[in-house]
C-alpha positions in Angstrom: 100.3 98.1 76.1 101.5 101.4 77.9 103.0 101.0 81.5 100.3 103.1 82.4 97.3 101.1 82.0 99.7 98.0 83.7 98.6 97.2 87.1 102.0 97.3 89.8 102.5 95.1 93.0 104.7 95.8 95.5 105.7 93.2 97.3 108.4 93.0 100.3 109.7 89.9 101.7 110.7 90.1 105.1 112.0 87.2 107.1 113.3 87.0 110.7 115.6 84.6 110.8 118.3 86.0 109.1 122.1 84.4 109.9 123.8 87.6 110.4 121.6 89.7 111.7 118.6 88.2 113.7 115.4 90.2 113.5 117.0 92.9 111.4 113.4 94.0 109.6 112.1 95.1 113.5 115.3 96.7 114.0 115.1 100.4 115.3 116.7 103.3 112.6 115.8 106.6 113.3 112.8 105.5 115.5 111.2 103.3 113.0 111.7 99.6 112.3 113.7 99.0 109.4 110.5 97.5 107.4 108.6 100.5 108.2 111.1 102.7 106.0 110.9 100.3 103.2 106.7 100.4 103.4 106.6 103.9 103.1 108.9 104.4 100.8 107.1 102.0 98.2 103.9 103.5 99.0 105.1 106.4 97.7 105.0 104.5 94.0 102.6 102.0 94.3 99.2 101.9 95.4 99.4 98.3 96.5 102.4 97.0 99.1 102.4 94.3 100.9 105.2 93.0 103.2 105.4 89.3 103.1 106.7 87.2 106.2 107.5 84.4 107.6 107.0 85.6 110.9 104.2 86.9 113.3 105.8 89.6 114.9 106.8 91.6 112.1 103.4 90.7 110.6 102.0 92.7 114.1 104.9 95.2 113.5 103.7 95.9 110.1 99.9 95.8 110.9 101.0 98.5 114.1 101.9 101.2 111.4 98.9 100.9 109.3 101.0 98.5 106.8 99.4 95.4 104.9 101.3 92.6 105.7 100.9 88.7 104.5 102.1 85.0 105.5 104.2 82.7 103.1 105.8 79.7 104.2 109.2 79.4 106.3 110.9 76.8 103.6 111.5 79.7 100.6 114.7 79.9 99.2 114.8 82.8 97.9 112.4 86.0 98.5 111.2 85.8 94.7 109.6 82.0 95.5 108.3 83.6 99.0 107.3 86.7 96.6 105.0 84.5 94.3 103.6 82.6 97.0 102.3 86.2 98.6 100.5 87.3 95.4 98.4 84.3 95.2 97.7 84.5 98.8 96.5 88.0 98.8 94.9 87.2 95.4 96.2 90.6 93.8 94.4 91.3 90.0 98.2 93.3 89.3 99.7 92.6 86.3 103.6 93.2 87.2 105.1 92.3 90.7 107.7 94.5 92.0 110.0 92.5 94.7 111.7 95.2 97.2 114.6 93.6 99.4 113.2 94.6 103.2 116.5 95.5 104.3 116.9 98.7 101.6 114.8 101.6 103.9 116.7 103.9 101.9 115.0 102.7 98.5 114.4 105.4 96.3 111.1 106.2 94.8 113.0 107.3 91.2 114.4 103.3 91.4 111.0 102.1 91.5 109.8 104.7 88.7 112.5 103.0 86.7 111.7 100.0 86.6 108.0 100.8 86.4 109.0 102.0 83.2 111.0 98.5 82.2 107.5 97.6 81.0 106.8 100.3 78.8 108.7 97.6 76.4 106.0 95.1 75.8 108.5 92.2 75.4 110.5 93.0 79.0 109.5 89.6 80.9 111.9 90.8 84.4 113.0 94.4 85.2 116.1 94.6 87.4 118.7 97.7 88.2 122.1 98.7 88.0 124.3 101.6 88.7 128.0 102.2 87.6 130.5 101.9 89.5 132.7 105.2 89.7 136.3 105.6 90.4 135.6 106.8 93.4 134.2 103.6 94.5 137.9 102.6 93.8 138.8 99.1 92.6 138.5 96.8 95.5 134.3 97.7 95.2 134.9 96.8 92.1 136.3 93.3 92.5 133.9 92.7 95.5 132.3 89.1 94.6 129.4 90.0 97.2 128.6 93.3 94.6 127.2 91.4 91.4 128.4 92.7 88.3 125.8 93.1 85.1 126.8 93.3 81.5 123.8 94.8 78.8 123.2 94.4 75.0 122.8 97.5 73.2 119.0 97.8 74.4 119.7 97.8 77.8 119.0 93.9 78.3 121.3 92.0 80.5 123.8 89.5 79.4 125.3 87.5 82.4 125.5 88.6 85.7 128.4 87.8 87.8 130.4 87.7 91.1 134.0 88.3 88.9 134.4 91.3 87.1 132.6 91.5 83.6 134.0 92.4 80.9 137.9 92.3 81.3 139.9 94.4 79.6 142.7 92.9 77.8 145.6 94.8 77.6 144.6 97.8 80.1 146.1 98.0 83.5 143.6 96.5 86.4 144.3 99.9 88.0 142.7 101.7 85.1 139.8 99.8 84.6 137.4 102.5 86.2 138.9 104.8 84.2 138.7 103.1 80.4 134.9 101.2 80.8 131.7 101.5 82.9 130.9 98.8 84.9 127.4 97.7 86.1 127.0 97.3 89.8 123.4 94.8 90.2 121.0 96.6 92.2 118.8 93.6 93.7 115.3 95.3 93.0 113.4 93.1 90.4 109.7 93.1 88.8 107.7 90.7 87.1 105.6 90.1 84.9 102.7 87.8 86.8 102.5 84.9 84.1 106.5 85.3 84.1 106.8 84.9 87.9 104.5 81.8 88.0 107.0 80.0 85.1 110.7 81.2 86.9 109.5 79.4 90.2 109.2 76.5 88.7 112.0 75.9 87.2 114.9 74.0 88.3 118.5 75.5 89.5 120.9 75.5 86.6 124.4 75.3 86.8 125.3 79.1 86.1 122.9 79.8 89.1 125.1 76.9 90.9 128.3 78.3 90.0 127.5 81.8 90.9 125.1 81.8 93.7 123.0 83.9 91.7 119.3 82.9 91.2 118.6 85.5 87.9 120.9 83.0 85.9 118.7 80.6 86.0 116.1 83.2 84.3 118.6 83.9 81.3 119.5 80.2 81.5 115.7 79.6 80.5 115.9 82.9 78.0 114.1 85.0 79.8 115.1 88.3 79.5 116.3 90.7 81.8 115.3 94.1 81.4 118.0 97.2 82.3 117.4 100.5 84.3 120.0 102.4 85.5 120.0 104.1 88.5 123.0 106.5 90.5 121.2 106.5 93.8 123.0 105.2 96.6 121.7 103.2 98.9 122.5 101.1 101.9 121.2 97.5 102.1 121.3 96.8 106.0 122.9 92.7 106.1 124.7 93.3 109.9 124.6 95.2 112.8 127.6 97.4 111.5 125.3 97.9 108.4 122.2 99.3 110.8 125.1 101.7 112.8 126.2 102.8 109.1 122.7 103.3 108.0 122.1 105.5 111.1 124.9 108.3 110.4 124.0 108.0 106.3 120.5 109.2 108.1 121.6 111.8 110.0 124.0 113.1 107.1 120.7 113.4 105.0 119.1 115.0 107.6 121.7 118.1 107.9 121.6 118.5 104.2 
């Protein structure tokens, strides 16, 4: 089956009460609320988005711009559960569901072409992204255990993900490690495959996802496999209030280009 006769969701989870940054998916950049860049942005790929929330007021923020917007419970873990419990409440016929972090306004439409195209494999279950890191990133980015790290099989399918730096080179200088292999930076954008997403929230943590802190091991832990794009847009996920000023000049840098 070609990607093109596949049927895309975009979905958006979108909650309020976020630890660092309270309300950040109302928050104000560059006139618009945060979650209004994201909508627009995906709109631009997929004919249906939805933002899913936990909360009324962005639900009446989303509805305010013209957005579709959806409630899911307040006890999700993580925004692919609160993704899955969205697309049976809005009863969607699509056949893949994209999940789109609501803190990435600066989401590229290219990313989401990417992994739209994940599923021109018939056998890709989950589509994620990466994008290598670059010496200029330097190699503190690179040790960074809040940037994942992906490692990929010769057909672009991903091996482990994890918070230490994969692989290590034996017998080359930490300093040169930019310089003598390309590492995978995970770009937290993933799609499913409807059946697929119904089975993954079902299933119980395992210990890699324990150990890590990352929920896609528990996918590989169940062999699931991961599908690869690569992407070498930059973006700027907004996780603090320091993020949102940052996100603000990035803006107006783009602007006077």
């Amino acid at each position: 089956m070609s990607n093109t006769k596949l049927k895309f969701i975009g979905l958006i989870p979108a909650r309020y009460a976020s630890t660092r940054f309270p309300g950040k998916p109302l928050a104000m950049l560059d006139g618009k609320p945060v979650i209004q860049h994201v909508y627009e942005k995906v709109s631009q790929v997929f004919d249906q988005v939805w933002v899913c929330t936990d909360d009324e007021r962005i639900r009446k923020e989303v509805e305010s711009f013209g957005g579709k917007a959806v409630m899911t419970s307040t006890e999700h873990r993580s925004g692919t559960d609160r993704c899955y419990e969205a697309f049976l409440n809005i009863g969607s016929d699509a056949d893949v569901v994209v999940n789109i972090q609501g803190d990435e306004p600066f989401i590229h439409p290219t990313q989401l072409q990417t992994i739209e195209a994940c599923f021109e494999d018939d056998s890709t279950h989950i589509a994620t992204l990466v994008k290598p890191f670059t010496s200029e990133d330097g190699l503190e980015a690179l040790e960074n255990p809040n940037s994942p790290k992906v490692v990929v099989d010769a057909t672009m399918h991903a091996l482990y993900f994890s918070r230490s730096v994969i692989p290590y080179l034996r017998g080359v200088e930490r300093s040169q490690w930019l310089e003598q292999h390309v590492f995978y930076k995970h770009i937290g954008l993933y799609a499913y495959r409807a059946d697929v997403l119904r089975q993954i929230t079902s299933l119980p943590q395992g210990v890699l996802e324990k150990g890590e802190s990352l929920e896609q091991l528990r996918w590989l832990e169940n062999g699931y496999n991961i599908k690869v794009g690569i992407t070498h847009v930059e973006t700027i996920g907004i996780d603090t209030p320091d993020d949102l000023r940052r996100a603000e000049s990035f803006l107006q840098k783009i602007k006077k280009v």
